[in-house]
C-alpha positions in Angstrom: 23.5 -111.0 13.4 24.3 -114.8 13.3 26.7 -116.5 15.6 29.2 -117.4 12.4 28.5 -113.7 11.0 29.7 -112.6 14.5 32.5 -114.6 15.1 34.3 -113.3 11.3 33.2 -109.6 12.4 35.0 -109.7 15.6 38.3 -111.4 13.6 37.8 -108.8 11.0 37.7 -106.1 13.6 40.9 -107.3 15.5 42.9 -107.5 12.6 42.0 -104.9 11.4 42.5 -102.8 14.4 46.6 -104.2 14.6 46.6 -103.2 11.3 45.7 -99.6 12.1 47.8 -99.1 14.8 50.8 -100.2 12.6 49.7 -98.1 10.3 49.4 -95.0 12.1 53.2 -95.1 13.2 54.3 -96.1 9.4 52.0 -94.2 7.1 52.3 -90.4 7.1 48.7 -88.9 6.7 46.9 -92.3 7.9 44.1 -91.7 10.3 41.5 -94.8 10.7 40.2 -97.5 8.6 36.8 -99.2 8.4 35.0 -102.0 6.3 32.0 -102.6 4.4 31.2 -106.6 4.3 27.9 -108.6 3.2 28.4 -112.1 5.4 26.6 -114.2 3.1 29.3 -113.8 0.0 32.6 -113.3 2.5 35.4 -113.3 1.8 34.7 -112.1 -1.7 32.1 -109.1 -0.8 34.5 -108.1 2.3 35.8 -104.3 1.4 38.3 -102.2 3.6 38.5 -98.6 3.3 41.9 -96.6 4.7 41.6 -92.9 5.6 43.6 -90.5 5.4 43.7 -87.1 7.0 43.6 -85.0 3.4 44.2 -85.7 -0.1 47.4 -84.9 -0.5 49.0 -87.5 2.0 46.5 -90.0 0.3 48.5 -89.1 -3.0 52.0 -88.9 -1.2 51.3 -92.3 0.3 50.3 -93.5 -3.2 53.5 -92.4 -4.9 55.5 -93.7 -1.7 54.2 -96.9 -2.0 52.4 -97.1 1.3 49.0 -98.0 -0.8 50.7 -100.8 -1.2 52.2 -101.0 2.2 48.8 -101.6 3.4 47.5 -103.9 1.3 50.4 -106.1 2.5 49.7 -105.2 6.0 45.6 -106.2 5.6 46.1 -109.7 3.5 49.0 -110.7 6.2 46.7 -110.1 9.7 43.6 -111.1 7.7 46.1 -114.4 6.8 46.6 -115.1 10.5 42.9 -115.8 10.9 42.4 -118.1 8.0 40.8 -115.4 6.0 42.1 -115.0 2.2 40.7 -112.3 -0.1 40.8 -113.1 -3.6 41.4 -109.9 -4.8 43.6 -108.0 -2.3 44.0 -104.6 -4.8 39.9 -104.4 -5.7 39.0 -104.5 -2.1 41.1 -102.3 -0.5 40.3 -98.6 -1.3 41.6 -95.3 -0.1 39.9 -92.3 0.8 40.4 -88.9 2.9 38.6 -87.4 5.6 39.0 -84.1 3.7 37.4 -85.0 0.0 34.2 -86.5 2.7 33.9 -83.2 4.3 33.8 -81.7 0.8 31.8 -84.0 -1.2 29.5 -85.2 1.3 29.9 -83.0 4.5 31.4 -85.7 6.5 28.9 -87.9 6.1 30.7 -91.1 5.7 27.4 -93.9 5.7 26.3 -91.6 2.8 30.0 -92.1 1.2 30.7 -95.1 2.0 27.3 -96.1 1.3 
């Protein structure tokens, strides 16, 4: 990994983990978050992926308007380090542990991938 690719992972992953915590208090359902990035076209290729504990509360969040919660939650600690996505809504995705375990048996590089 190069230094400068090193340097935006570890600000990725400390914003990202103060979003999580946040989000575990707030967000019923909400268990971890990860993200999928190719250095070489960041911000643009940078993809965050929240995860709920089943479908359901994935869907309750949705209609609460937690989805949206979130996305407010990334772009403003990804904002603190200088990092802007251009499309906020395209790159955050949601998922649940439970549709992983049933469509690919928990394998989340094979979902994810």
């Amino acid at each position: 990994m190069k230094k400068t690719h090193k340097k935006i992972d570890n600000a990725l992953r400390q914003s990202l983990t103060n979003v999580c915590d946040v989000a575990l208090e707030n967000v019923v359902g909400f268990k971890w978050l990860t993200h999928i990035i190719d250095y070489d076209d960041f911000p643009r290729s940078l993809k965050v992926v929240c995860i709920f504990d089943t479908y359901q509360n994935q869907t309750l969040a949705e209609v609460q308007h937690k989805h949206s919660y979130m996305c407010d939650l990334i772009n403003r600690a990804l904002l603190k380090d200088n990092i802007k996505l251009p499309n906020i809504k395209g790159q955050v995705s949601f998922d649940s542990e439970e549709r992983c375990d049933s469509q690919h048996a928990g394998n989340w590089a094979q979902r994810l991938g």
